[in-house]
N, C-alpha and C positions, 0 to 999 in steps of 0.2 A: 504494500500500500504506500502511495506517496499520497503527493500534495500537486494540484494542478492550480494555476489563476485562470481567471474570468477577467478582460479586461473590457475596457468600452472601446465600443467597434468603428470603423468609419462607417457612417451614417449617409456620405453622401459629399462630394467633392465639394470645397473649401467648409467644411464643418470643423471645428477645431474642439467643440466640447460637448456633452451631451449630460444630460437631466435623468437621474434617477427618479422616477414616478412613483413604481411601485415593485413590491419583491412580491414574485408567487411564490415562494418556496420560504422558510424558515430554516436560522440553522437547526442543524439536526438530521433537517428531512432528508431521503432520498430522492435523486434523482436522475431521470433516464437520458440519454443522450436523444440530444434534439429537441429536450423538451422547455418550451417554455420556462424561464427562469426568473425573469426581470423585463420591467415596462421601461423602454429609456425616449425621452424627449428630444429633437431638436427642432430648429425652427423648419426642417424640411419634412421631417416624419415622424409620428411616435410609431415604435417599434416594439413588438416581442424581441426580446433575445433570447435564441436557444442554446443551453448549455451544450458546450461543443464535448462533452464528456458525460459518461455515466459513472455517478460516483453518488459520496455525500456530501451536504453542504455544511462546511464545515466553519466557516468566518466567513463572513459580511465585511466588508471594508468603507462601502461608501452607504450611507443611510438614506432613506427617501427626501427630495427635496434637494438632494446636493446633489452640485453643477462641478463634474470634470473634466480634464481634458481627454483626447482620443486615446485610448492607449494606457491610461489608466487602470490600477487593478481595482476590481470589483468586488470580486469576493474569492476564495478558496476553496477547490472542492479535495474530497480524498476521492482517489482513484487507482483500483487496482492494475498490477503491473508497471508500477510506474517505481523507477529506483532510487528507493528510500535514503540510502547511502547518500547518494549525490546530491537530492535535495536537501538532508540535512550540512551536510559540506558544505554547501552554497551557501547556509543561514548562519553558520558558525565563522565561514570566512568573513562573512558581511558586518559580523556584528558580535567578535571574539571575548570585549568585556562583559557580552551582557549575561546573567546567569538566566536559567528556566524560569522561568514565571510557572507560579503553582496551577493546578488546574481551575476556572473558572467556568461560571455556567453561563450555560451560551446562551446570548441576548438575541432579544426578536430581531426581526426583519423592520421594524417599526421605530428603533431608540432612533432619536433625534441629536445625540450627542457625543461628542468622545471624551475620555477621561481624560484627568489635568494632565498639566504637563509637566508636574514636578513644584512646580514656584510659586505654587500656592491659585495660581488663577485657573478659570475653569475653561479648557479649547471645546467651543460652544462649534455646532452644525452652522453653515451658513443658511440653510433655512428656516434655526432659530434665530441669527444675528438678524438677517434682512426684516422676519417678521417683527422683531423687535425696534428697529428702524423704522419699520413702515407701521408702526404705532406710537414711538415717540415712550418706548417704553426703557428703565434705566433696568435691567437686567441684574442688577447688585439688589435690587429691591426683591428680587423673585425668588421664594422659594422652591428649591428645586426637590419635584419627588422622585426624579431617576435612581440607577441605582448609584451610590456616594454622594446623591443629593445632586444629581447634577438639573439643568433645565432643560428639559423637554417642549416638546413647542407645544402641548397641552400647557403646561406651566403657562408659558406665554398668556395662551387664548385664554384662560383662565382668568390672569393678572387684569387684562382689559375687559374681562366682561365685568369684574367687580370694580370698573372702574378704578385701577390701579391699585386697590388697596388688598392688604396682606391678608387670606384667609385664616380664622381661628377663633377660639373661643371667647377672647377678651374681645373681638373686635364688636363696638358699638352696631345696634342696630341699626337699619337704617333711615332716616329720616325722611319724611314725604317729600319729593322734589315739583316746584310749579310746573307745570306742563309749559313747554317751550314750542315755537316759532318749527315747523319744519324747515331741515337742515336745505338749505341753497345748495350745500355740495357734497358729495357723496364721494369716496376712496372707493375704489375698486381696484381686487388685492388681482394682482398682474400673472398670468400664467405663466407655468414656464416656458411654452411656447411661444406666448406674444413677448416673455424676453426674449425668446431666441434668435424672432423672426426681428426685432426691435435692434437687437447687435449685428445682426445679417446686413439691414438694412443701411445702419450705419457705416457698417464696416464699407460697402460698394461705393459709398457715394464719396469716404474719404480715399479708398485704393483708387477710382479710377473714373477721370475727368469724364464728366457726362455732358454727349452732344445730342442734339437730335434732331429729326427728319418729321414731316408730313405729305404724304397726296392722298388726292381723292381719285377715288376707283368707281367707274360704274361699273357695276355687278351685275348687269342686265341678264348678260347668257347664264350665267351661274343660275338665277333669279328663277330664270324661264325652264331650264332643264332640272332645278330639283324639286318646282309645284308641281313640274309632270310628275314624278317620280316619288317622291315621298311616300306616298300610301302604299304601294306597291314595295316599297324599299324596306320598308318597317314587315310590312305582310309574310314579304320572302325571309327576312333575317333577323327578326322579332327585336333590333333596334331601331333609333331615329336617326333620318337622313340627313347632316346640319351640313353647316359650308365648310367646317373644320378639317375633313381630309380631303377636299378640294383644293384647299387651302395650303396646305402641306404640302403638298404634291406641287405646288409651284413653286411654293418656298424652297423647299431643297435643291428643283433645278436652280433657282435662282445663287442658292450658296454654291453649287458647283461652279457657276461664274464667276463668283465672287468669295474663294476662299477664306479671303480674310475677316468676312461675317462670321466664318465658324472655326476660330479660333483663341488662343490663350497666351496673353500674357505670360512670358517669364522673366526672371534675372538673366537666363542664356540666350533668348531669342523670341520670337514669334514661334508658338506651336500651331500648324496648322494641321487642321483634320480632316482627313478624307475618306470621312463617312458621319453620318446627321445621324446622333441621336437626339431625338427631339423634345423637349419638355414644353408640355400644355401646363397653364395655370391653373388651377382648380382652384375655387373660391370656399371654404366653410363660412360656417356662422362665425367661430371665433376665429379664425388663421389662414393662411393662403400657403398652400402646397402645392408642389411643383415633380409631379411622376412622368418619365422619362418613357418615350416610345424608342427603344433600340432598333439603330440602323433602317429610321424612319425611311428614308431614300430609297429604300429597297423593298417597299412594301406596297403591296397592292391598294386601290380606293378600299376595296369593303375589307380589306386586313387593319386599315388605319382605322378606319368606321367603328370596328370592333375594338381595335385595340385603346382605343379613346373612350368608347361606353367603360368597357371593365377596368380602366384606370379611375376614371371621375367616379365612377362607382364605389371602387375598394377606395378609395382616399376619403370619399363621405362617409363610407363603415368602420373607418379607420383599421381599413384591412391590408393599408400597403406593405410592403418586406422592403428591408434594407436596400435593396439593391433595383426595386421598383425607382428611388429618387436619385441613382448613382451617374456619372459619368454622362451626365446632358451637356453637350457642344452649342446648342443655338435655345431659345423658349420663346414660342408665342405665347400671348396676352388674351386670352378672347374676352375682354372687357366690353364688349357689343353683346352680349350675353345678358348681362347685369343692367342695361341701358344705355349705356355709357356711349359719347359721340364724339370723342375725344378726350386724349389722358395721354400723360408720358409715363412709362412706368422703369424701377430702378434695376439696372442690370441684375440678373443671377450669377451671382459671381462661382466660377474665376472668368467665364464666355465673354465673348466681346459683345454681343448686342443683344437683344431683346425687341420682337417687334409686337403691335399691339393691333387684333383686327377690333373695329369699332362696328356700334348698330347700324345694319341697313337701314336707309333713310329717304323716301321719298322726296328729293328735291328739282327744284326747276334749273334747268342746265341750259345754255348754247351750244346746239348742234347745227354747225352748217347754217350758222346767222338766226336761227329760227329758236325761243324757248320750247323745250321739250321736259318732261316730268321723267325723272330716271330712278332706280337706288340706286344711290350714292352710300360709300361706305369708304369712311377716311382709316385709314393706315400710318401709323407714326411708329416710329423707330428710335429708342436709344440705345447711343453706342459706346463704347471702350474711343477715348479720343485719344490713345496714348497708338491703340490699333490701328485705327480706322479713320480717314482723313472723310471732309463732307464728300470730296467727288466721288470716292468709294462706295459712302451710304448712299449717294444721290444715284449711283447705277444700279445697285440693289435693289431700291423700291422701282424705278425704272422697269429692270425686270420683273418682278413681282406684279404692278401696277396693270404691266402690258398682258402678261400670261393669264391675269385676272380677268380683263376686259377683252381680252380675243380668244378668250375660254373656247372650247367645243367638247364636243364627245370624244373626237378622234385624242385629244390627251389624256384620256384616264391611262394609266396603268396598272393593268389587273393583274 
């Protein structure tokens, strides 16, 4: 029997740390390989992880609520066949003054805290410091019921529902209070995901100078051949026919001519990619995720059709896997979905651009000196300006724009 780690996984390119949510397992339990283990958060997917080992669980390392980096240990399992000898070697090399620590009993899946550090003070979870921040609460006030008295983030929520003051016997009763004015403002306690997606966002707009693009597209042929077809398109393959992998299917000819739409910043060079995998925005109620279509380029209309239902799908059931949000080169926006008739929206980093389709829209156009009533559907694009100069963006929608509006049948690729 050895000792195996669990660390935190990549999650999904430029991800740098991910959220402990929740433990399905306790120490103690057993557990079988592949099986669900732990809930982890980032701003692109919450995630099952499943234990890459069958063994027991035998130390928890990082507690629900705290935020690590990639690559971090998680927890420890024991796992037979694995040599004992050498893991213990490795622990004695690492750390030759330290004597054995006597045997203790193993803490839920749920402690909020870790034991002092020696110096008298107590190293609290950062999901008790933050919550205690994000109440204006002095934590030297709080009696701690963990085990050595430490604070728990029940302590916490506790301290503030009795309105800061110490539970116990002595303590006065309490006094009638005047009925007050409803509160003007309200604190709303921040997901881990809306911080995730919150430092994502940040982080894009300080790495890389944001430029952008607009035209307007009529969408007439488009228009015309999927009213014909819709009813009939749902009938045969029991989903709905949108313009989204019509749409794709131009787009990636379009990066074939335009490499440098779908590529990556580095310290060594321009990485260019030659092959689209594609990431669609999906909207939730609370968060915006982003599941990747692999080697979109290569994929027929009703392959994209389909592969677009069961992504928006599994992200609304929160059924994506790890590698559903991994390795996206290029992302549309379909913010025409939502209403929407123009928006710029902020890179997915590390990709150089992001383009956004907006709502078709009935409007009055000049064709050939005469107004004519058309849908119109504006297209904006931002980009990596560090990548991608305007004439570059301004060919891209160029082609996009044209393959849009001189659409036919004869382009589908099945």
């Amino acid at each position: 029997m050895g000792l195996r780690t669990l660390t935190m996984p990549q999650l999904g390119e430029s991800v740098t740390e991910g959220t402990v949510e929740k433990w399905l397992k306790a120490e103690g339990e057993l557990v079988r390989r592949d099986e669900p283990l732990v809930e982890v958060v980032t701003d692109k997917v919450n995630a099952e992880v499943p234990s890459p080992f069958e063994g027991r669980l035998v130390r928890i390392h990082v507690t629900e609520g705290t935020t690590v980096p990639i690559g971090a240990a998680l927890a420890e399992l024991e796992v037979q066949g694995v040599d004992v000898e050498t893991e213990v070697e490795a622990e004695v090399e690492a750390e030759p003054a330290a004597a054995a620590p006597p045997p203790v009993a193993p803490a839920t899946a749920s402690t909020e805290t870790a034991p002092g550090d020696g110096s008298g003070r107590q190293r609290l979870s950062p999901a008790v410091r933050r919550l205690a921040e994000e109440n204006d609460v002095d934590l030297s006030q709080v009696t701690g019921t963990g085990a050595g008295g430490r604070v728990t983030r029940e302590d916490v929520l506790a301290f503030v529902a009795r309105g800061g003051r110490q539970a116990g016997p002595s303590a006065p009763p309490a006094s009638p209070v005047a009925a007050t004015p409803r509160q003007r403002e309200e604190l709303v306690r921040v997901s881990a995901v809306r911080r995730q997606i919150a430092d994502h966002m940040v982080r894009s707009k300080h790495v890389s100078p944001h430029a952008w693009g607009m035209r307007e597209v009529d969408m007439s042929a488009l228009v015309t051949y999927r009213e014909a077809r819709k009813e009939d398109f749902a009938a045969r393959h029991g989903i709905s026919l949108t313009y989204l992998p019509f749409v794709i299917q131009v787009v990636c000819d379009a990066l074939r001519s335009n490499p440098f739409l779908n590529s990556t910043w580095t310290e060594d060079g321009i990485v260019l990619k030659r092959y689209v995998n594609m990431g669609v925005a999906v909207a939730l109620p609370e968060a915006l995720i982003v599941p990747v279509i692999k080697d979109a380029d290569r994929l027929g209309l009703l392959d994209l059709a389909r592969a677009i239902n069961d992504l928006a799908a599994r992200a609304r059931s929160r059924g994506l896997r790890p590698e559903d949000v991994r390795d996206g080169t290029f992302t549309i926006n379909n913010t025409g979905a939502i209403g929407s008739i123009a928006g710029m929206a902020i890179i997915n980093q590390p990709q150089a651009a992001i383009l956004s389709t907006e709502k078709i829209v009935k409007r009055p156009v000049v064709v050939d000196d005469a107004v004519v009533i058309r849908p119109i559907m504006y297209l904006t694009i931002s980009f990596d300006h560090r990548i991608v100069d305007g004439l570059q963006a301004g060919r891209f929608l160029d082609e996009v724009q044209g393959g849009l509006e001189t659409w036919s049948p004869a382009r589908i690729r099945l």
